[in-house]
C-alpha positions as CSV (number, residue, x, y, z in Angstrom):
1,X,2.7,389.9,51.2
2,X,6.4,389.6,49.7
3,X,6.6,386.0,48.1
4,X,3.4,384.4,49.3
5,X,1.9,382.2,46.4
6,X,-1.7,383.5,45.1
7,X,-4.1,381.3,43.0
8,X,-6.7,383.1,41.4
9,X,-9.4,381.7,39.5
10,X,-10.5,382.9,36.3
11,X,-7.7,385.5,36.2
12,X,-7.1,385.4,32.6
13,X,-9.1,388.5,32.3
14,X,-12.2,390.8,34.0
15,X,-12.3,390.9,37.6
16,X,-9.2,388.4,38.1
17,X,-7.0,389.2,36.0
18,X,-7.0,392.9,38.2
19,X,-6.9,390.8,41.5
20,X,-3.8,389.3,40.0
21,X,-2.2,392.7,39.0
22,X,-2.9,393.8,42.1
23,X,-1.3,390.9,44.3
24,X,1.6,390.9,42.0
25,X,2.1,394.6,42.7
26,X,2.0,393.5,46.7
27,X,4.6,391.1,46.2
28,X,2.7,388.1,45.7
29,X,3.9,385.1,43.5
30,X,0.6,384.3,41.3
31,X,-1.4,381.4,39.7
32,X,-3.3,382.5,36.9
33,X,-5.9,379.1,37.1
34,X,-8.4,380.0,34.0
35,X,-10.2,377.2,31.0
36,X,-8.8,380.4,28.4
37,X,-5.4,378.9,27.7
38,X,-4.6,381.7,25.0
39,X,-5.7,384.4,27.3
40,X,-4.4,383.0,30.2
41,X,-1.1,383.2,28.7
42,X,-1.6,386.7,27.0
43,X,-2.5,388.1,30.7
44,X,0.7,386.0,32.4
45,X,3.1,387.7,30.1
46,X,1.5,391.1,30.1
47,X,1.0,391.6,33.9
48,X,4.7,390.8,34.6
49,X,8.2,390.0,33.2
50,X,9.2,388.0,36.3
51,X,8.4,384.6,35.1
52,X,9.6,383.3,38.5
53,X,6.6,385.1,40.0
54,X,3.9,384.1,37.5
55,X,2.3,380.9,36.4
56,X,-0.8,379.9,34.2
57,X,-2.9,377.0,34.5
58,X,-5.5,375.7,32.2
59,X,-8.0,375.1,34.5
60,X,-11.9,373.9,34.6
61,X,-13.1,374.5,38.2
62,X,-15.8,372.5,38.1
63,X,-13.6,369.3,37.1
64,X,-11.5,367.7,40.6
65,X,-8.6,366.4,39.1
66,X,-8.1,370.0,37.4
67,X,-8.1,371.7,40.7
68,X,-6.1,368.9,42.1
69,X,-3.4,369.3,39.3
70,X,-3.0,373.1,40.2
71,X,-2.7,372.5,43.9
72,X,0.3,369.8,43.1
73,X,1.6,372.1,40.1
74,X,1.3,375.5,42.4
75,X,3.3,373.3,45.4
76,X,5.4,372.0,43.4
77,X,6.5,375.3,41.7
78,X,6.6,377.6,44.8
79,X,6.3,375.4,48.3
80,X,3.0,376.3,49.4
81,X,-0.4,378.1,48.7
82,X,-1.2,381.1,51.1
83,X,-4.0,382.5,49.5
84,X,-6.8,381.0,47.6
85,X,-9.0,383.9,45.4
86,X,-12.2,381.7,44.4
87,X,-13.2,384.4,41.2
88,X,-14.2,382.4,38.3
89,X,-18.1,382.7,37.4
90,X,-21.0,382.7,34.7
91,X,-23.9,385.1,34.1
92,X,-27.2,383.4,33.4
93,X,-30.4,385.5,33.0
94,X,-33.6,384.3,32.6
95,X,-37.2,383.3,33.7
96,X,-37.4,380.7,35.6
97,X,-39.8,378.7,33.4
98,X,-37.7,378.9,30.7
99,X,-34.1,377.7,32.2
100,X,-33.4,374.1,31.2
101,X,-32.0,371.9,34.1
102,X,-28.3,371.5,31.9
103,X,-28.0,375.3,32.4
104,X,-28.8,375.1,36.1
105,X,-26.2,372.3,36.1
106,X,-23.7,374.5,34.3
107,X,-23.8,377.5,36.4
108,X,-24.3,376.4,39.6
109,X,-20.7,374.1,38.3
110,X,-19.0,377.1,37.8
111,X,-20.2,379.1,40.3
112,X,-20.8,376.9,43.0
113,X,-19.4,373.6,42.7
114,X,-16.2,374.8,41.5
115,X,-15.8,377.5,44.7
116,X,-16.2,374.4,46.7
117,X,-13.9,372.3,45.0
118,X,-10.9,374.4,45.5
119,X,-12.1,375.1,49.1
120,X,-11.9,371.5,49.8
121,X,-8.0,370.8,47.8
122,X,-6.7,373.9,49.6
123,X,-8.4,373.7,52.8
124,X,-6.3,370.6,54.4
125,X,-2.6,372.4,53.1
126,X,-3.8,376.0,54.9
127,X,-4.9,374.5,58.0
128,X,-1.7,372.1,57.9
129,X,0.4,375.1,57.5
130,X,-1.5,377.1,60.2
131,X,-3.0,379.8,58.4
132,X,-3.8,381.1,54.7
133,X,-6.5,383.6,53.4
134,X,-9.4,382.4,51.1
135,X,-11.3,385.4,49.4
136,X,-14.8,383.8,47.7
137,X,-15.6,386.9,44.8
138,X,-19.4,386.9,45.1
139,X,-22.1,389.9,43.4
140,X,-24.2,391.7,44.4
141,X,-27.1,389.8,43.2
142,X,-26.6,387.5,46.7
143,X,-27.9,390.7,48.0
144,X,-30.4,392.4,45.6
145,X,-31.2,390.9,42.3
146,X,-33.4,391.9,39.4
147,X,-36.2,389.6,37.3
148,X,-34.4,386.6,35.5
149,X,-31.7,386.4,37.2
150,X,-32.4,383.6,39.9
151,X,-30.1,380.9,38.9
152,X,-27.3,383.5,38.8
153,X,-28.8,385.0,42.0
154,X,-28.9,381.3,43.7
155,X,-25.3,380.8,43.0
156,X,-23.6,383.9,44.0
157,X,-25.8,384.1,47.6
158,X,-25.1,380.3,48.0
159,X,-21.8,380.9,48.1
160,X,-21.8,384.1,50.4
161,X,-23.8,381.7,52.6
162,X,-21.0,378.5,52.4
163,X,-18.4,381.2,53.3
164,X,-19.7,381.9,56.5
165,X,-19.8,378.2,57.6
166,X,-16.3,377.7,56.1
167,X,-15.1,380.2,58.4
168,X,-16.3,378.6,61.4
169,X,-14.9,375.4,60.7
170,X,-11.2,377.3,59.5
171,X,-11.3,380.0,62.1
172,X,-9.4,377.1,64.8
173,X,-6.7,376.8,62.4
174,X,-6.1,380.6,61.5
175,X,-7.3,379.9,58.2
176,X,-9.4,383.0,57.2
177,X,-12.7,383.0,55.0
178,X,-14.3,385.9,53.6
179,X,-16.6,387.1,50.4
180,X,-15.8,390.1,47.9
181,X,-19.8,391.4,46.1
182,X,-18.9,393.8,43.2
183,X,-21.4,395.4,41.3
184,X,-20.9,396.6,37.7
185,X,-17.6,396.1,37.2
186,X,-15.6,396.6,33.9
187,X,-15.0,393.4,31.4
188,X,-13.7,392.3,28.7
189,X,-17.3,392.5,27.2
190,X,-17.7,395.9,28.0
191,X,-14.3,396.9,26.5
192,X,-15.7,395.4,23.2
193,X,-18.8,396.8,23.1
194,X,-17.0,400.4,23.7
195,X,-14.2,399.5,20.9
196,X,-16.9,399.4,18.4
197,X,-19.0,402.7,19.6
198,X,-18.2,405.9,18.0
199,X,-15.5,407.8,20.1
200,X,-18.6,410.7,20.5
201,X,-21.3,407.9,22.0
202,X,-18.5,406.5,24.1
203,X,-19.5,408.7,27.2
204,X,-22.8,408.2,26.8
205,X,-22.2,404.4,27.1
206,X,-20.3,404.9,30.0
207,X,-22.8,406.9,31.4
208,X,-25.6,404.7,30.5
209,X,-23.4,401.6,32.4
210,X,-23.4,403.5,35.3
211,X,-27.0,404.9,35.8
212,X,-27.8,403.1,38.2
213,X,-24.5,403.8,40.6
214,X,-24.6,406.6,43.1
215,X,-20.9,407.1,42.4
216,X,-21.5,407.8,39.0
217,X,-19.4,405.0,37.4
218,X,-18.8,401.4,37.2
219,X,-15.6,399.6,38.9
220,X,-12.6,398.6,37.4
221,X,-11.2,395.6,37.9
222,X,-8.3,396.2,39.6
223,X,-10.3,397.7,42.7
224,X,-11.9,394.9,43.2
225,X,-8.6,393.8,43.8
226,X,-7.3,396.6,46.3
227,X,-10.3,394.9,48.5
228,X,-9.1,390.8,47.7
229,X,-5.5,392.1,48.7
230,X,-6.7,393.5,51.7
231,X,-8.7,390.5,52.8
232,X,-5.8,388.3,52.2
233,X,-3.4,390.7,54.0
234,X,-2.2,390.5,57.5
235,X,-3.8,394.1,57.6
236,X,-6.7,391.8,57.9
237,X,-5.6,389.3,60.2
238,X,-9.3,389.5,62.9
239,X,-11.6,390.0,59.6
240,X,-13.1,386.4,58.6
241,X,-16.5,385.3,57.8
242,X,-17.8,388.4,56.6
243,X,-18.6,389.8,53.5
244,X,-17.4,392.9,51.9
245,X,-19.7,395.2,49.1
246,X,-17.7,396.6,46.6
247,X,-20.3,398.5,44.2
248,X,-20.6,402.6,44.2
249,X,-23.6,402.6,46.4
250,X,-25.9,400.4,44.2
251,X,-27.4,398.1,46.8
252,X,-27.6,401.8,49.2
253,X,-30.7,402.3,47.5
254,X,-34.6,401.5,46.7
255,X,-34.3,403.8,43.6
256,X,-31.7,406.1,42.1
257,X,-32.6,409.4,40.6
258,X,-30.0,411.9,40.9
């Protein structure tokens, strides 16, 4: 993947910011597209020295002329965009009586809306081209879900569901589409919920995270990112329109009682 130009969303930290170390590792020049502009910029400088290989854009993917701005910027910089990572995303829990229509509206933005938005800037420049990879970072929750959780739930299975149809109508233009579900996965709220535990009650926690998780821990972020690589690798050049689970185990089973 030597020099081909990455955008990730919502890689200022979490799950992208590991997708981005990870394509930056397999040569990839990198868009860092995230609303945090002070950790967006913390997480360009830290995951690489090569500024010619590395850009961050204040981004709010559920606004078009934002996304537009960092297709023009991310051309403008580098040429041409070869692969689209669609990671950015909200959690909402709760019942359904009590969500208010402005937070279906703001999730379903983010987690939706603003998947389709990019699909639609970057679409016409990959198929132009004659290829490009475009990874859509789901959860597991478009699979199995829990109580509460059916706004979240809506989002992330809507867009598992879009995926698939987007890959039909790129497929005739080698333009590949495909969905990454993680479960657990480590975050930035987790690391600051650990900072503040007692070194002795920190493997407990960890423990406790990863109950549920026949592998007996949660992810990190950055494998996650070993799959997106993949995906958007010519080592996967006859995988599209499928979707790839990237969880321990979790949604093996009906109950988990080691």
């Amino acid at each position: 993947m030597h020099n081909r130009v990455a955008v990730v969303t919502g890689a200022a930290g979490g799950i992208g910011k590991g997708i981005a170390e990870v394509l930056l590792r397999e040569g990839c020049r990198v868009v860092i597209a995230d609303w945090n502009e002070e950790l967006g910029r913390q997480t360009a400088e830290k995951l690489t020295e090569d500024k010619n290989r590395i850009l961050f854009l204040r981004t709010d993917v559920a606004n078009p002329q934002d996304i537009q701005r960092v297709m023009d910027e991310s051309l403008a910089r580098w040429g041409a965009i070869d692969v689209w990572v669609n990671n950015v995303g909200t959690h909402y829990y709760r019942k359904i009586e009590q969500v208010a229509v402005e937070d279906w509206d703001r999730v379903m933005a983010t987690d939706l809306r603003g998947h389709f938005l990019g699909i639609q800037k970057v679409l016409p420049h990959m198929k132009s081209r004659g290829g490009g990879a475009i990874v859509n970072i789901s959860s597991i929750h478009a699979l199995q879900t829990l109580p509460g959780a059916s706004v979240y739930a809506a989002a992330k299975g809507g867009m598992m569901a879009m995926s698939r149809s987007l890959a039909l109508e790129a497929a005739p233009y080698g333009v590949r589409v495909n969905t990454v579900l993680p479960g657990k996965t480590r975050n930035l709220q987790d690391e600051a919920r650990l900072a503040k535990t007692p070194p002795e009650e920190r493997a407990n926690q960890e423990r406790e995270m990863a109950r549920n998780i026949p592998l007996g821990r949660i992810a990190e972020a950055s494998e996650i990112g070993e799959t997106v690589a993949f995906l958007a690798s010519d080592r996967a050049a006859f995988i599209t329109g499928t979707t790839i689970t990237v969880d321990g185990g979790e949604s093996c089973h009906l109950f988990w009682n080691p």
